[in-house]
C-alpha distance (Angstrom), angle and dihedral (degrees) to the residues before:
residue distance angle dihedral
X1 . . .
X2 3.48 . .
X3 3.93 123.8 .
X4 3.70 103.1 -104.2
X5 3.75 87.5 53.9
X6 3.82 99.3 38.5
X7 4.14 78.5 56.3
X8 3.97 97.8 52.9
X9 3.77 89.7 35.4
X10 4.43 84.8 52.6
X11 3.67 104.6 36.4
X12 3.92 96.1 38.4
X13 3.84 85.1 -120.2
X14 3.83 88.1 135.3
X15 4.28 111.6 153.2
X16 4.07 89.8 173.0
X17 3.87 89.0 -110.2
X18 3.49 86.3 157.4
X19 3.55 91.9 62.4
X20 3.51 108.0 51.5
X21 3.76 114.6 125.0
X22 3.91 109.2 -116.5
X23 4.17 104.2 -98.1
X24 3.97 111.7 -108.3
X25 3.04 108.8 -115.1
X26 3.84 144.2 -3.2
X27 4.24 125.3 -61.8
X28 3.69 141.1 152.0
X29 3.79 113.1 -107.5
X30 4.26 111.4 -178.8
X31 3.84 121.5 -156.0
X32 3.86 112.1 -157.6
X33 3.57 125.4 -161.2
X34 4.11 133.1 -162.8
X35 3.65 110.8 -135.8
X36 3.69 145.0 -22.6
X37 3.81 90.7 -126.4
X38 4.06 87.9 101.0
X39 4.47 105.3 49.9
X40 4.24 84.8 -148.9
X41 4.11 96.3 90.0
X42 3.87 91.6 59.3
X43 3.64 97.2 23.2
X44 4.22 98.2 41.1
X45 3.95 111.4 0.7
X46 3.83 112.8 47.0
X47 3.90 89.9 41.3
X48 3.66 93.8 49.9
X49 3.69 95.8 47.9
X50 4.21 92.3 46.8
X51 3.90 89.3 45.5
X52 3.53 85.1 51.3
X53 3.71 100.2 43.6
X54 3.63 91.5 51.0
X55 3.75 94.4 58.4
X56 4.07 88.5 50.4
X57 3.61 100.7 39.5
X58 3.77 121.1 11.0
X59 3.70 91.1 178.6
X60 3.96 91.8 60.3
X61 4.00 122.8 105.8
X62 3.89 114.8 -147.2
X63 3.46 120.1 -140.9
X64 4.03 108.6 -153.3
X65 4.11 124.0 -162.5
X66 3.37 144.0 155.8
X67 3.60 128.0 -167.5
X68 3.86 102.3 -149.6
X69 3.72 89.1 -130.7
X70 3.68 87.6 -60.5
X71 4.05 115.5 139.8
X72 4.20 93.4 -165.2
X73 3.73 88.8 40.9
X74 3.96 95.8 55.8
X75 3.97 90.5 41.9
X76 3.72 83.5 52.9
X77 4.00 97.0 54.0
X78 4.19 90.1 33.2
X79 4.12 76.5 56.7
X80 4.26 96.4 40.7
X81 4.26 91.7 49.3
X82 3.70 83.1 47.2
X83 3.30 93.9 60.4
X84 3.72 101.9 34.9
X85 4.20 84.7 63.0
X86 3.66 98.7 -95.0
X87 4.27 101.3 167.1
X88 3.40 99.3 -170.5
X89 4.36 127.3 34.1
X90 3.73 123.3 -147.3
X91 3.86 95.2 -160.7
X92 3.76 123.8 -176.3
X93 3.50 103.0 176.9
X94 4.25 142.0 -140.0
X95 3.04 94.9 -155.5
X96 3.99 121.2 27.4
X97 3.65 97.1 -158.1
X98 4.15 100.4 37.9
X99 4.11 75.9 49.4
X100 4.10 84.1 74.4
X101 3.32 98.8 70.1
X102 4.02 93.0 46.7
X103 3.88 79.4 54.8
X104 3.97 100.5 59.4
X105 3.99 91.8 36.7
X106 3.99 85.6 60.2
X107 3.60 93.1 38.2
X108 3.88 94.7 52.4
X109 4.00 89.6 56.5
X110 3.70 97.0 45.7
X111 3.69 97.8 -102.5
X112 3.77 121.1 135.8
X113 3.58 126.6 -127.8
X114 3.89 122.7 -149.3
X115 3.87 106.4 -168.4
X116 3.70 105.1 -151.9
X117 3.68 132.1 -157.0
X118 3.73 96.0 -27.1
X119 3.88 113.3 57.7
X120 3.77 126.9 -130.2
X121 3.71 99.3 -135.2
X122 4.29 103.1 177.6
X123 4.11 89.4 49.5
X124 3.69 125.9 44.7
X125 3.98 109.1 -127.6
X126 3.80 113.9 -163.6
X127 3.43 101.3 -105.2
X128 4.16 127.1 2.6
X129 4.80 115.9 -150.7
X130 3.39 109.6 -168.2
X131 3.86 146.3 136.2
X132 3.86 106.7 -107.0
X133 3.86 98.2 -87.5
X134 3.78 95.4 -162.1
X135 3.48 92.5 54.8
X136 3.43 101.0 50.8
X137 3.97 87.6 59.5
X138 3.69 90.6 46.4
X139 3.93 90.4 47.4
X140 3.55 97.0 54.8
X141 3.53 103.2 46.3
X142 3.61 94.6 45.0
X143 3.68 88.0 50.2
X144 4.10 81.4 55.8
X145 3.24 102.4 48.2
X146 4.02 98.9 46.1
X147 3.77 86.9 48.3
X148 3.85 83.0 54.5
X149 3.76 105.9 48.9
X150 4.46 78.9 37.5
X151 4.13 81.8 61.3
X152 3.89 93.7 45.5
X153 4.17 95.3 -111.5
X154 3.64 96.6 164.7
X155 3.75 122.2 -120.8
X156 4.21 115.1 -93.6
X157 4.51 87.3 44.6
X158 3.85 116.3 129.9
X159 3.68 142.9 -119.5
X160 3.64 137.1 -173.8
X161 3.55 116.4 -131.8
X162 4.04 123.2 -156.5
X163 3.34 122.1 -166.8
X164 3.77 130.3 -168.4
X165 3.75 135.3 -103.9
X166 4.10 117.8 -23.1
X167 3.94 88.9 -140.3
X168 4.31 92.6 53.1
X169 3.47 116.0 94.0
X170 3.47 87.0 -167.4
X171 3.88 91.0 62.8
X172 3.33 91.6 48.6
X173 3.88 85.0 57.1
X174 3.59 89.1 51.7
X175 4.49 91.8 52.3
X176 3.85 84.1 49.1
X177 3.93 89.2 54.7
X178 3.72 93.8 40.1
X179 3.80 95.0 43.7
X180 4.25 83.5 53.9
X181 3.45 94.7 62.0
X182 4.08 104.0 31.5
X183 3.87 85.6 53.0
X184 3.72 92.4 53.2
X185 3.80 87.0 51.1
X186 3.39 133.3 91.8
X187 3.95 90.5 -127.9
X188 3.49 119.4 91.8
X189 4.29 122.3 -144.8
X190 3.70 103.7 -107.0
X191 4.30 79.8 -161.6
X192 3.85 142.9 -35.3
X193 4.16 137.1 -139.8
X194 3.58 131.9 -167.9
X195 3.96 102.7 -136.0
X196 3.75 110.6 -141.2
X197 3.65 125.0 -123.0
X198 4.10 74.5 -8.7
X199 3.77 90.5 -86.7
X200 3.71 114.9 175.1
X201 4.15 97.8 -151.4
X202 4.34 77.8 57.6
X203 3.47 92.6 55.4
X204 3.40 100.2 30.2
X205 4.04 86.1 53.6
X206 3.77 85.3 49.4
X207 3.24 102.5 46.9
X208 4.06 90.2 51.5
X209 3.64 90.2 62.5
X210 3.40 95.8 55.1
X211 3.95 100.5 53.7
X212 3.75 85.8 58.5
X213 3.67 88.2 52.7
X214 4.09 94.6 40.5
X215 3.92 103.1 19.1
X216 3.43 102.7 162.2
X217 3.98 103.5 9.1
X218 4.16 85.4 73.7
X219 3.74 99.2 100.5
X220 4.10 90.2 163.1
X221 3.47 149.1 -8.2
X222 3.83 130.1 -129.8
X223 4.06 105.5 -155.6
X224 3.74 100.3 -176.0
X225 4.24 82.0 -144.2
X226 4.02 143.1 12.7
X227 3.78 93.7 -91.9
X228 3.55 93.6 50.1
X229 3.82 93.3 41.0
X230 3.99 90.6 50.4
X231 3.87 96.4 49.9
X232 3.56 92.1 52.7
X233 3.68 88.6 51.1
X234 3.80 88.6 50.3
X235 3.68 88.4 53.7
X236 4.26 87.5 50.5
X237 3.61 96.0 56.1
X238 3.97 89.8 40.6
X239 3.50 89.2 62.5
X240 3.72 91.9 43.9
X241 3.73 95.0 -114.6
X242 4.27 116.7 -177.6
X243 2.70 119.3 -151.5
X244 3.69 103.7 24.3
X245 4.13 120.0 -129.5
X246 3.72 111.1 -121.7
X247 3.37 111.5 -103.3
X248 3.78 131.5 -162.7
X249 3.67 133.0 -134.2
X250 3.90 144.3 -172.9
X251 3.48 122.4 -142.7
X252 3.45 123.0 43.3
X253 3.92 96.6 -126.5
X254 3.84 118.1 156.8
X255 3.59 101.3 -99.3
X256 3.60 90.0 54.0
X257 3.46 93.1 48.0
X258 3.58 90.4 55.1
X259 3.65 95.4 47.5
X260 3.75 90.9 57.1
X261 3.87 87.0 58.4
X262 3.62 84.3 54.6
X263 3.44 89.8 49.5
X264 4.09 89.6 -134.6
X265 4.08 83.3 116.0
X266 3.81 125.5 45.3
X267 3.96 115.1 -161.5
X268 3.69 132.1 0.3
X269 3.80 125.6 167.4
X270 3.32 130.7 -99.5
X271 4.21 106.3 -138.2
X272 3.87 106.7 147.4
X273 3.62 104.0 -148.1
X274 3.23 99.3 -138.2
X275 3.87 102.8 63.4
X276 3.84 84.5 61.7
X277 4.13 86.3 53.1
X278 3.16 93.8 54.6
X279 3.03 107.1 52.9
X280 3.78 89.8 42.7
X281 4.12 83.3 60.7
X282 4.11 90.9 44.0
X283 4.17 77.1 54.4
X284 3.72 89.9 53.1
X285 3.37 104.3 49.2
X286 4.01 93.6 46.6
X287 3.68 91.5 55.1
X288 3.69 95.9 45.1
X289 4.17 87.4 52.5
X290 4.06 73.1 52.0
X291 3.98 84.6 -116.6
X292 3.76 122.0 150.7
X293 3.54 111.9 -116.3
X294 3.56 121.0 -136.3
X295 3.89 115.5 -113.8
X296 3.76 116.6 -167.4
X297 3.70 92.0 -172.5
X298 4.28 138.6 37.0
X299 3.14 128.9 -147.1
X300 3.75 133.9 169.6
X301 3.64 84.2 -5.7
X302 3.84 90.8 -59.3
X303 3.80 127.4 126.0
X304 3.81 98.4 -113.5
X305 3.85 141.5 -162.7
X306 3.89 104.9 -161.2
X307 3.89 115.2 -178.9
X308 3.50 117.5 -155.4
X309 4.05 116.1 -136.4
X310 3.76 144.3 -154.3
X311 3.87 126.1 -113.5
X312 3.68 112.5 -135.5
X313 3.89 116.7 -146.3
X314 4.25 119.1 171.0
X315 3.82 83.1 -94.3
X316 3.89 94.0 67.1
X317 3.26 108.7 21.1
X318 4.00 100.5 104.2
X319 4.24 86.4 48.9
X320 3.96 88.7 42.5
X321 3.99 104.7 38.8
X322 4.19 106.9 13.6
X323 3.75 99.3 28.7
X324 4.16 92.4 54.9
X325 3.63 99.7 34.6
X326 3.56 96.1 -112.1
X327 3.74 85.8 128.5
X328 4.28 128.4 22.6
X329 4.35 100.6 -146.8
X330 3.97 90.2 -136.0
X331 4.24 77.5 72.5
X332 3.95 97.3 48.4
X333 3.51 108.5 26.0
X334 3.62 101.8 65.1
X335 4.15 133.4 128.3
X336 3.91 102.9 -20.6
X337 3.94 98.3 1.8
X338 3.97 87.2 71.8
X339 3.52 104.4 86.9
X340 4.03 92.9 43.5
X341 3.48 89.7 55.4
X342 3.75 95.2 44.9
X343 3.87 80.0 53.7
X344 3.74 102.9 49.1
X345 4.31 91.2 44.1
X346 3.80 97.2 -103.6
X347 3.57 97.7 121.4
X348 4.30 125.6 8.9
């Protein structure tokens, strides 16, 4: 059993990928990514959804692109795949509400368009994959908090929260989750930043700025993912900061993962890429068979497939990440990680 299927089998994420019919006959489906600021599209993503897509429909060419964070760049390959036949679009976009337009170009030539992880809230796309964005935020800083009031932080201390990228409708998602659950709290936000293009040196810059202002009064951090979470953990050991705050993350990427081990980062989450693919492929091929998909959720008036994930903490991280697969220990525990794993029970 491999991992993606141990994982649907596990979580009860199941999409019956295995059972898609094999499309009839040959087309060109593209898959377009946002940036390269986060290493999971090439690493996790694009080889999910090709693995996937050439169990469903051998016959199928793949278009892969990423935009680099670059709004005129992705219009320009959602434009190129156009013209080079593509039938069906895979779009994860820069910017969520440029992404409309892309939408209603593909739309007027009979091409589909399969918004993926981020949504594409001003145009309806035909179908929307995705983990469940909201949550996530909500997850994360609830994890926070209750770790807080666990370690006796009084009620009325501060955190910072960062969010991700102005232009991601998905990170907006995320704030709303966060805000949920901070608001409920009895911690108040000492301040907040939107991190463009989710850059860590931005919010790691940020976030440096405000522990001179705060110091002491920053009793955690809310990073709305792991790039966030890590520059603001750069900025904490800049600034020679003992103990650190705990600090949240989004992600589960391999640096973060280590940094939990080092306990330097609290919680990340654990959303394997590639169930997300898949089922964006299992999409792909039902629409190109000119099936309907089914869509157990809506949002923004889109058919929608959200997955809901784990969050990781030191506590779970061998059941989450070593026990499933997610994550062989021969990639995490390496140099200084060793030791922390030998103490959490991922390696003897």
């Amino acid at each position: 059993m491999n991992t993606l299927t141990y994982l649907l089998a596990t979580t009860g994420l199941a999409v019956s990928l295995g059972g898609a019919a094999m499309a009839q006959e040959a087309a060109t489906v593209a898959f377009l990514m946002p940036d390269q600021a986060s290493t999971r599209y090439e690493q996790h993503d694009y080889p999910g959804f090709k693995a996937e897509m050439e169990k469903l429909c051998p016959s199928c060419t793949v278009i892969y692109q990423n935009a680099n964070a670059d709004v005129a760049l992705q219009q320009q390959q959602f434009n190129s795949v156009i013209a080079q036949g593509a039938k069906i679009i895979v779009l994860d976009p820069v910017d969520s509400a440029a992404a409309a337009a892309l939408v209603e170009i593909a739309q007027s030539q009979d091409v589909k368009v399969i918004a993926y992880d981020r949504p594409i809230p001003d145009k309806p796309a035909d179908y929307y994959v995705s983990f469940d964005n909201e949550g996530i935020g909500r997850a994360i800083a609830q994890s926070l908090v209750d770790h807080l009031k666990a370690t006796g932080v009084p009620d009325g201390a501060g955190v910072l929260q960062i969010n991700g990228s102005p232009t991601d409708a998905a990170a907006g998602l995320i704030r709303d989750g966060i805000d949920s659950a901070l608001d409920a709290s009895p911690y108040k936000t000492l301040a907040e930043f939107d991190t463009p293009d989710w850059a860590p040196p931005k919010a790691q810059e940020w976030a440096a700025g405000q522990i001179t202002r705060f110091g002491d009064q920053i009793k955690g951090i809310v990073a709305a993912n792991d790039g966030t979470g890590g520059g603001a953990i750069a900025a904490l050991k800049a600034a020679g900061v003992k103990p650190l705050p705990p600090v949240t993350g989004n992600d589960a990427t391999i640096a973060a993962l280590q940094l939990i081990i080092s306990g330097d980062q609290y919680n990340t989450i654990s959303k394997p890429s590639e169930i997300v693919a898949a089922a964006a492929a299992n999409v792909a091929v039902k629409l190109l068979k000119g099936e309907t998909p089914e869509a157990p959720n809506k949002l923004y008036d889109t058919p929608s497939q959200l997955f809901v994930p784990a969050v990781v903490t030191a506590e779970n991280i061998k059941a989450e990440i070593f026990d499933k697969g997610i994550n062989k220990p021969e990639e995490i525990c390496t140099g200084e990680y060793v030791e922390g794993c030998r103490k959490l029970g991922i390696i003897n």
